[in-house]
C-alpha positions in Angstrom: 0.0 0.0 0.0 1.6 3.0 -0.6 2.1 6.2 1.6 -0.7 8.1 0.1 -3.4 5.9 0.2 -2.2 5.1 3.9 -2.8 9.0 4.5 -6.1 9.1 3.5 -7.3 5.6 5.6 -5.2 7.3 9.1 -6.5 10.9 8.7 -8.1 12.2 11.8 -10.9 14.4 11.9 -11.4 16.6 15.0 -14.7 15.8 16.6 -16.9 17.3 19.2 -17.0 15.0 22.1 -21.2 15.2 21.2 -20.8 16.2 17.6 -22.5 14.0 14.7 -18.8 12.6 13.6 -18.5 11.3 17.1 -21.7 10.0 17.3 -22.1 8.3 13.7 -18.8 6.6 14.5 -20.0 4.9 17.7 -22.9 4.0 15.9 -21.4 2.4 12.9 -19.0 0.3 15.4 -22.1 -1.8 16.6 -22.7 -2.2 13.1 -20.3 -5.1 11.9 -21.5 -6.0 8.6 -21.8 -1.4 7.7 -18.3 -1.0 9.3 -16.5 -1.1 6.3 -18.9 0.3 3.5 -19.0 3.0 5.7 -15.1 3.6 6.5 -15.1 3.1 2.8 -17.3 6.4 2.1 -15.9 8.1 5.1 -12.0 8.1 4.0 -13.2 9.2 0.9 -15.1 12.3 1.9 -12.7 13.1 5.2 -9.8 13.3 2.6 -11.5 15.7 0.6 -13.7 18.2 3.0 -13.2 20.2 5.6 -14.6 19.5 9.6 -17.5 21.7 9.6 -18.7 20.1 6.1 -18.2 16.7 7.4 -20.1 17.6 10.5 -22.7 18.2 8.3 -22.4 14.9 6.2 -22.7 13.0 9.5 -25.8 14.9 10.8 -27.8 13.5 7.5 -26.3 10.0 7.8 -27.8 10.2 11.6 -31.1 11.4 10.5 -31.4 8.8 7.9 -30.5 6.4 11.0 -32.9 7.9 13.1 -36.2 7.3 10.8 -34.6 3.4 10.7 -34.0 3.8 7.3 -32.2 0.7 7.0 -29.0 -0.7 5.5 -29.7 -0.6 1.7 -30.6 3.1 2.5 -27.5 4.1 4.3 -25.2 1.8 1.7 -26.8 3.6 -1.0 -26.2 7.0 0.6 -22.4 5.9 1.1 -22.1 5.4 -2.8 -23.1 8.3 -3.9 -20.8 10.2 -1.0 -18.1 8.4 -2.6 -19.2 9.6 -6.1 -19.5 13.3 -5.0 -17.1 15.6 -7.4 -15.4 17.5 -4.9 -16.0 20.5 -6.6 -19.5 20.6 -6.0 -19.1 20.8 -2.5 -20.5 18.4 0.2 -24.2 20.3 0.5 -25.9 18.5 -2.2 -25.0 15.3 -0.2 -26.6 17.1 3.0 -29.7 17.7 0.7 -30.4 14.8 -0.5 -29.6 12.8 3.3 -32.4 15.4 4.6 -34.7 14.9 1.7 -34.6 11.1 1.6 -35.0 11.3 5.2 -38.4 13.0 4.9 -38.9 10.2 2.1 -38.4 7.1 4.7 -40.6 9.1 7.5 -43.7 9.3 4.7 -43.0 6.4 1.9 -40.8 3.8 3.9 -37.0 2.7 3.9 -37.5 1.3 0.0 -38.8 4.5 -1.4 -36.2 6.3 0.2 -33.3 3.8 -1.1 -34.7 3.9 -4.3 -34.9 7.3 -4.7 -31.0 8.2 -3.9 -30.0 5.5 -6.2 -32.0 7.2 -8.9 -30.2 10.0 -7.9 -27.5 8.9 -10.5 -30.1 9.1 -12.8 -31.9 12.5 -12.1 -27.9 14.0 -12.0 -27.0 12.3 -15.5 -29.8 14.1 -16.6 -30.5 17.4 -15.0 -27.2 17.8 -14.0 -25.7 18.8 -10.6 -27.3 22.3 -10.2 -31.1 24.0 -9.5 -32.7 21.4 -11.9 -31.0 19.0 -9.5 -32.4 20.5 -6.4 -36.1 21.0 -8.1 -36.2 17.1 -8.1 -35.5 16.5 -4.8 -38.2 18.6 -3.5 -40.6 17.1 -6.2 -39.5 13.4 -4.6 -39.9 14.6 -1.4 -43.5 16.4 -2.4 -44.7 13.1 -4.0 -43.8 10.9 -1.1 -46.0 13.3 1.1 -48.8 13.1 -1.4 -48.3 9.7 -2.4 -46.2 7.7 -0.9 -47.1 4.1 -2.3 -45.7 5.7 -6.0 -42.6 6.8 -4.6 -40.4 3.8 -5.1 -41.9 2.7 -8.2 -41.8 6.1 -10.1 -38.0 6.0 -8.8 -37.3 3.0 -10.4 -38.5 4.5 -13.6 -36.5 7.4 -13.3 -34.8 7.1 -16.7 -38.3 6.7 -18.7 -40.0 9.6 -17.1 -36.8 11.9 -17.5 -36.3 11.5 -21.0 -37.6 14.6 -21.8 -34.2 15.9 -19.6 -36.4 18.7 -18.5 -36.8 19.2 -14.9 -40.5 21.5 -15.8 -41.7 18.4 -17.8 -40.8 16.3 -14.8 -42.6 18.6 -12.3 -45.4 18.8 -14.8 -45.7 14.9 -15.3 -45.7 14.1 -11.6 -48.6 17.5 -11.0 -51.1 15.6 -13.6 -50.6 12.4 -11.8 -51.4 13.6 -8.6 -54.3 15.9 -9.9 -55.6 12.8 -12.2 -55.6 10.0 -9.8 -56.4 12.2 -6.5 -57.1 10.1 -3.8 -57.5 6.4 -5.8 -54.2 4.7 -4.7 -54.5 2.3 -7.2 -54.6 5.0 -10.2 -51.4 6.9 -8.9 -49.8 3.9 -8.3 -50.7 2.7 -12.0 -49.4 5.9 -13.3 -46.4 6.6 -11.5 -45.1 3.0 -12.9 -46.4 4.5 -16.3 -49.0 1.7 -16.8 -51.8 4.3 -17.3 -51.8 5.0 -20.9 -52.5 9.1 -19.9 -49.1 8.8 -17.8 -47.3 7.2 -21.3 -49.0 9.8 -23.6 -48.3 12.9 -21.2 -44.6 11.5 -21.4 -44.6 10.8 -25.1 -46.0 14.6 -25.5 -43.5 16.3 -23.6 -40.2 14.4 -25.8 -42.5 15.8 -28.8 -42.1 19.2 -27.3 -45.7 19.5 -27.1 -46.8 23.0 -25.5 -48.8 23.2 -22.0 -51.5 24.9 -23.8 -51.9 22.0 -26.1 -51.0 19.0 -24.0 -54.0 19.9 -21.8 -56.3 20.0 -24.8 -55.4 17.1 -25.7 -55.5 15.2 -22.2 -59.1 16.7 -21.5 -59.9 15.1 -24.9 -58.3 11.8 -24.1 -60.2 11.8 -20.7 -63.5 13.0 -22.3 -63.2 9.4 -24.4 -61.7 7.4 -21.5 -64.4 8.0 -18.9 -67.6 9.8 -21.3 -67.6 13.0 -20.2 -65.5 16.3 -20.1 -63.5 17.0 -17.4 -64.9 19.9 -14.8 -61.7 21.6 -14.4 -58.5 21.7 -16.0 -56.9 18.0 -15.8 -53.8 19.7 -14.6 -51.7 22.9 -14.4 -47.9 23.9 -15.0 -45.6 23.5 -11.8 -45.8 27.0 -9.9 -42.8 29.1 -10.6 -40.1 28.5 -7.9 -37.5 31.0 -6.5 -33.8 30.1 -7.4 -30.8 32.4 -5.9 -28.4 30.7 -9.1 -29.7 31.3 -12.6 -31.2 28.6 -14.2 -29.9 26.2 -16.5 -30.8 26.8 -19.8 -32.2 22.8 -20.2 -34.4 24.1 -17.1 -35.8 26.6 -19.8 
């Protein structure tokens, strides 16, 4: 082994005596079988970013411990640590330990280990800035609103972001929620894009299809799927969403 990589596995972090480093590496020593995936992510990141940030990183893996969001979840967290450009910084990490935390507390510990592996996904996609951010908040909205979807439309991450545009994405997972209301079943069909709406709304959008005339045409698909016209409008663009950073233009 040579010196360098035995710099990075011997580094030592200051910790508060009750900071979120001390207390995430106490808990990871009663866990045998997580011990090393965890070292694993934690050399990594401690070589790279500073105490505070780290301080931070431990405070999410802790709050994803503390909804019991199980071992998949954490392991899954861990890779995508690892994966972390260090230019970016560490608080995207922080956002997304947070945001899959409120994920486990409403959809369960599968949704929310779903959900950061699609991570890779959304990123690959959207990239690493606001769109990034816009999708974690509409995760974490549809695990609120519908929390027996959110594992399923995670695992179909790819098909419903084809489009690459985080507004279509917002928009797609707004009609679903509107369409299928309270009928679990329904959101649950669409969300794993068995509804035929939920592959036409998709199919639309990669047409670059206009708002305007994507709802014409889903209140006349609805009109002929259940015989009458639709009271209201079948559903409505995302509301516009405050961003300190400028948007990316694939956001446009």
């Amino acid at each position: 082994m040579s010196a360098a990589v035995r710099s990075v596995s011997l580094r030592i972090v200051p910790a508060q005596p009750d900071g979120a480093v001390r207390r995430v590496h106490l808990l990871m020593r009663q866990r045998e079988t997580l011990r090393p995936l965890f070292r694993s992510a934690w050399d990594n990141l401690a070589a790279r970013f500073d105490t505070d940030e780290l301080e931070g990183w431990a405070t999410g893996v802790l709050a994803l411990a503390d909804v019991n969001a199980g071992p998949s979840c954490l392991v899954a967290f861990w890779n995508i640590s690892r994966n972390q450009p260090t230019e970016e910084g560490i608080a995207p990490l922080i956002v997304a330990a947070h945001t899959a935390t409120n994920v486990c507390r409403h959809a369960g510990a599968k949704a929310a280990a779903a959900t950061i592996k699609s991570v890779a996904v959304a990123r690959r996609i959207l990239g690493a800035g606001p769109g990034l951010a816009r999708w974690w908040r509409t995760m974490d909205d549809l695990a609120l609103r519908a929390p027996e979807s959110v594992e399923s439309a995670a695992s179909r991450m790819g098909e419903i972001l084809s489009v690459g545009n985080i507004s279509s994405f917002e928009n797609f997972v707004a009609a679903g929620l509107k369409l299928a209301a309270g009928d679990k079943r329904r959101r649950l069909a669409f969300f794993t894009l068995q509804d035929e709406l939920a592959r036409r709304l998709l199919e639309r959008a990669a047409a670059g299809v206009g708002f305007a005339e994507a709802e014409r045409q889903t209140k006349a698909f609805v009109t002929s799927l259940w015989g009458r016209s639709p009271c209201c409008a079948v559903f409505r663009p995302a509301p516009a969403r405050r961003h300190n950073a400028a948007p990316e233009s694939r956001d446009r």
